[in-house]
C-alpha positions, 0 to 999 in steps of 0.5 A: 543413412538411417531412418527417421520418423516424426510422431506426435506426442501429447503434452497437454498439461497434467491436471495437477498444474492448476493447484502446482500454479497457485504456489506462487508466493501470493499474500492474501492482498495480492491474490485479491487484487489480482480480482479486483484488476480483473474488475477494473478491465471489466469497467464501462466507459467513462463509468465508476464500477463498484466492486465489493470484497466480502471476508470471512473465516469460511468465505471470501465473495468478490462481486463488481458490476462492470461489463460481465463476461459474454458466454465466449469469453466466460469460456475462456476465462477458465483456460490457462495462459489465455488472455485478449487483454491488450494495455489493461492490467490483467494480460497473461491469462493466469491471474483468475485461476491462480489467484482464486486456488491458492485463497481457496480449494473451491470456487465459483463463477457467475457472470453475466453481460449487460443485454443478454438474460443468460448468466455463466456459471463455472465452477472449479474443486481441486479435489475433483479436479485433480481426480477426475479433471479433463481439459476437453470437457469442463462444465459450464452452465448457462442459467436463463432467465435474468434480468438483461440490464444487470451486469457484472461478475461475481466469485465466491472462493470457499474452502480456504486455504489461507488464514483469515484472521481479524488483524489481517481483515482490518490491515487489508482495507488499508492496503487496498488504500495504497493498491488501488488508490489512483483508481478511487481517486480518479473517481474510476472505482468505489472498493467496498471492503466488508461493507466499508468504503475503501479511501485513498493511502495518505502518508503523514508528510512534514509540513504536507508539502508534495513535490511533482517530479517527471522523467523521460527514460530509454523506452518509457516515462514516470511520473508521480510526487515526493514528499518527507516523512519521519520515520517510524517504528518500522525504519524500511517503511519509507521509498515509493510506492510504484504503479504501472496503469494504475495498479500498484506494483511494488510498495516502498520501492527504493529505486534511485534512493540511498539506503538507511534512510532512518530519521527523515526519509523520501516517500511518494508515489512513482507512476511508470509506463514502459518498463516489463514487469514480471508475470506475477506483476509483483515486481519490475524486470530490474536487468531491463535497460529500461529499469536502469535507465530509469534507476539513474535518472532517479539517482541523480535528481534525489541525491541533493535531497537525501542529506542526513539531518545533524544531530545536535542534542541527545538525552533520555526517551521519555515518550516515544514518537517523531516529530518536527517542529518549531522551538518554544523556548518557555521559561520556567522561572517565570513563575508570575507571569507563566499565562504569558509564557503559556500564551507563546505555544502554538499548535505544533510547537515543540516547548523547550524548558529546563523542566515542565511544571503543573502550569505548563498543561495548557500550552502541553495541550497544543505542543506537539513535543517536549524537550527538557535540560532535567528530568529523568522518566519518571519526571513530570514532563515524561508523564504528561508527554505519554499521558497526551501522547506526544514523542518528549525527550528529557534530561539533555542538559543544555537544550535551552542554550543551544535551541533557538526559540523560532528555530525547526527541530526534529524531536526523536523520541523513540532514541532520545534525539533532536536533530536539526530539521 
């Protein structure tokens, strides 16, 4: 019988793993939030906690004042993989370090917990790290002296490695709007984004109508609302934006819905408990029995929803936009009698006519669309419609025979279409 022996190998990791880890596909927006879900563990009971996001082209400072992190648990929070963290957001333990290199090659730590006049300091830079890194032996500094009824933690990233450009710092607040906004409006969190108050995402819907909807799946329950939007330029902008204790996970989930969703389209919220999730925590483990389950029951309840409106007029896109609406038919012969004619128009009404005239510019002011019989792009109607901003279609040649006045229409003025609402 040949001989054998057991030897013990250290496969402690390569210090190089760090910054490998950071390569993960974030965008800006998800590396943030994986902060702010830090912030959000970290709230008091029963408490709003505020956290502040601070963006600059050199610097990016994200600062709460929840709980802080005792000197044990600032220890450990700097380790790879290691999390207490039961039914929170944040409970694989990479989501600090990996989110905190990839936006930056260097960073800082600060916390300090409610009671104690220490606060703990830890700070990470790659290139000394991957030069003179060691596992055993990271620093950590205990700064004595602070004021014990302050709490809270705070990370300053500097060198960044990503881009900071204006248009992303404005579209970032509004997407902390759709990410967080359970939070807000649940009053458990005040986001300030480069010193303004981040507010909950608010779709534009038809008539504003929101419809609760709950289900009952193989393991878990989702819960949440649905609602009707007209799309706009960008047509995949439509689905659910699904949550998971609060936090967003995907943004225009399709789950459950037809695809080509392209003129009025199925938008809501969908809050849903019990199905895994990846450890980016950017996406739902879809070959899980619990996933599917879930897909087919949404299925079967949206299918009744989901009818294509009929087209039932086209003609020439004069001004651009989408809207629903109710048909006024407005006579422009009525030459003497046009402040009656005008009079009919409501505020979102769509005028009908065989073509606008100079009279028609007060009732133009309350409509929310025009459709015309003539006219072309230069006519009078497509001028006015781009000049107050609202979606026209003109030259369709027979909108004032086939319109009823009273009736709901949706006007496309992006290809030139109406269609049955």
């Amino acid at each position: 019988m040949e001989k054998s022996t057991k030897k013990f190998i250290d496969i402690s990791p390569h210090r190089s793993v760090w910054s490998k880890i950071s390569k993960t596909g974030y965008s800006i927006q998800e590396a943030l939030s994986e902060l702010i879900d830090n912030s959000v563990d970290a709230r008091v009971s029963d408490e709003k906690i505020r956290v502040s996001i601070d963006i600059t082209p050199d610097m990016i400072v994200v600062a709460d004042n929840g709980r802080g992190m005792t000197e044990d648990q600032a220890a450990k929070s700097i380790r790879l993989g290691f999390s207490e963290k039961k039914s929170q957001l944040g409970e694989f333990g990479l989501g600090l370090k990996t989110s905190t290199s990839f936006l930056g090659k260097s960073f800082t730590i600060i916390t300090s917990p409610k009671g104690v006049d220490e606060e703990y300091v830890l700070e990470y830079d790659e290139d000394h790290w991957l030069e003179h890194g060691d596992w055993n032996k990271y620093p950590f500094i205990v700064n004595m002296g602070v004021e014990p009824e302050k709490s809270g933690t705070t990370i300053i990233i500097k060198r960044l490695k990503v881009s900071v450009t204006d248009k992303l710092i404005r579209n970032i607040k509004e997407e902390f709007g759709i990410r967080f906004g359970p939070f807000i409006k649940n009053g458990e969190i005040e986001l300030i984004y480069n010193r303004e108050l981040c507010v909950p995402f608010e779709p534009t819907l038809i008539d504003s109508q929101k419809n609760d909807f709950s289900f009952e799946f193989k393991g878990g329950r989702a819960s949440g609302w649905w609602g009707y939007q007209l799309s706009g330029l960008n047509k995949s902008y439509y689905g659910f934006h699904t949550y998971r204790r609060g936090r967003l996970v995907t943004i225009f989930d399709k789950i459950g819905l037809t695809p080509n969703q392209d003129i009025k389209q199925i938008i809501g919220d969908l809050h849903i408990e019990g199905i895994p999730i990846t450890h980016d925590k950017k996406g739902w483990l879809k070959s899980s029995e619990e996933y599917q389950d879930l897909e087919a029951k949404m299925r079967e309840y949206f299918k009744p929803f989901e009818e294509k409106p009929k087209r039932i007029l086209s003609g020439f896109p004069a001004s651009s936009g989408k809207v629903v609406g109710t048909v006024r038919r407005i006579n422009m012969f009525m030459a003497g009698n046009m402040e009656t004619e005008m009079a009919k128009i409501g505020r979102g009404d769509i005028i009908v006519t065989e073509m606008t005239r100079p009279q028609f510019l007060l009732g133009i002011r309350r409509s929310a669309g025009i459709i015309t019989d003539l006219g072309g792009s230069l006519c009078h109607a497509a001028i006015v419609a781009r000049e107050f901003n609202i979606p026209a279609v003109v030259g369709t040649q027979n909108a004032t025979s086939t319109l009823k006045d009273g009736g709901r229409v949706i006007l496309d003025g992006n290809e030139g279409y109406i269609y049955e609402d």
